[in-house]
N, C-alpha and C positions, 0 to 999 in steps of 0.2 A: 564123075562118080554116079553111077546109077542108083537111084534110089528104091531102098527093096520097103518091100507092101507086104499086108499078112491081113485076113479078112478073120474076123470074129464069130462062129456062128453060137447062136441062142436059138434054139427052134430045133425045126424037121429040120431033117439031114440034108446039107446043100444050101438051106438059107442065112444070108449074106447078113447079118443087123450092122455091121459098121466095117466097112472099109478105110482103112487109116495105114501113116508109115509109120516105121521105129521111130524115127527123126521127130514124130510129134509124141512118141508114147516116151523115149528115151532121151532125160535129161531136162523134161519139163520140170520146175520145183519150184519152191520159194525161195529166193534169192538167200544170199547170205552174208550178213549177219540178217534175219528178219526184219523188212521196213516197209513203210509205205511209199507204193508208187505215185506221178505224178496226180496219176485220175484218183488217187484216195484208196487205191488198191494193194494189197499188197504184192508187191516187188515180185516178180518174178525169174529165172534164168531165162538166159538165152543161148544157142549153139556155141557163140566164142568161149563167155566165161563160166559154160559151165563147170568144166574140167580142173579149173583153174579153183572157182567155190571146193569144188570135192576135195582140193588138195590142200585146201586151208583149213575145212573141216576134219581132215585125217589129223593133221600137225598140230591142231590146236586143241585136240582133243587127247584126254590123256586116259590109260586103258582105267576100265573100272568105274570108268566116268558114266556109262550110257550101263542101265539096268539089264536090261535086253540083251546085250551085247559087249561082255564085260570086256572083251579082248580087243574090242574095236577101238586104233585110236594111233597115238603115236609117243614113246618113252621121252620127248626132249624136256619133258617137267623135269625128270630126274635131275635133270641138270642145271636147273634152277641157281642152286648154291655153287654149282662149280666156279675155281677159275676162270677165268678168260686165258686161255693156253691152247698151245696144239693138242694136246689128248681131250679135252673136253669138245672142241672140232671136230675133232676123228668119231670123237662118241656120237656127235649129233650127226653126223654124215652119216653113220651106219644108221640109228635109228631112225632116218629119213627114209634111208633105202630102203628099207625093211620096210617100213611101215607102209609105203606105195607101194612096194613091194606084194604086200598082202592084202590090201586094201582096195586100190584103182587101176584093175584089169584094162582098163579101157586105153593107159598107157604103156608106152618102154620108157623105166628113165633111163637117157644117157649119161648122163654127167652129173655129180650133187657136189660143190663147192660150199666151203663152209669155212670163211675167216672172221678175225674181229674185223669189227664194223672203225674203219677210220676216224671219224667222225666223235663216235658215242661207244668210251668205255667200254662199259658194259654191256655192251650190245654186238649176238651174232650176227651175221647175214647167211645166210642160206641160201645159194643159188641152184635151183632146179633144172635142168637143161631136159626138156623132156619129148618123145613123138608119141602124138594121137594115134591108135593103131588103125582107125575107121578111115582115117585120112590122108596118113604119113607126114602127116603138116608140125613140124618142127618149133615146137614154144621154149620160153623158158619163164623163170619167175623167181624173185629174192621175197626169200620169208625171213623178217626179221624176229632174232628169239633173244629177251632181253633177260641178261641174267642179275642177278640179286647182288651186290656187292659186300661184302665179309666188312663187317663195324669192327672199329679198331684203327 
């Protein structure tokens, strides 16, 4: 894949002040959840997991949440109290979709699976099956979404 370049000019017409790629402008950030790195820095992204960070930040965010950007996020709080059942699956598979759906262009998701968790009760898994559109390079990823149990 060729790497494409785009020069910045500041000045008279035609002069150059910084020649740089996307690849260093797009997807640079602070890691996530925010930490410090080994040099005492803090953490940063890198090319693999950025994609991966963005899609944790969509899911884990719930609308309303970000001031700025009341719509920004993804509905599976709603579902907090539900059941553990097939409709409440279905629920969180649609608002999966949806929500990468409007949120991370940078993807196609192909496939969103979403059973109980074998293991733990209470607990969804959420399998992403998704392709990087810059790349065509084929990931997936389980986001576990743990629901509340009804007392009683």
């Amino acid at each position: 894949m060729a790497e494409k370049s785009t020069s910045f000019t500041n000045g008279p017409a035609g002069s150059s002040m910084m020649n740089t790629s996307f690849k260093e402008i797009i997807g640079s950030g602070w890691a996530f959840p925010p930490r410090v790195d080994p040099q005492g820095g803090l953490a940063m992204t890198h090319e693999r997991n950025e994609l991966v960070q963005a899609i944790y930040i969509i899911l884990s965010t719930s609308p309303g949440q970000r001031v700025m950007r009341p719509s920004f996020g993804c509905r599976l709080h709603e579902l907090v109290f539900a059941p553990n059942n097939s409709h409440t699956a279905a629920q969180a598979r649609r608002y999966v979709e949806e929500a990468l759906g409007m949120w991370e262009p940078r993807i196609n998701v192909l496939n969103v699976v979403v059973g109980p968790d074998p293991k733990e009760n209470h607990r969804l898994l959420i399998e992403i099956e998704y392709e990087a559109k810059a790349t065509h390079d084929r990931r997936s990823l389980v986001h576990p979404f743990y629901l509340i149990p009804e007392e009683g």
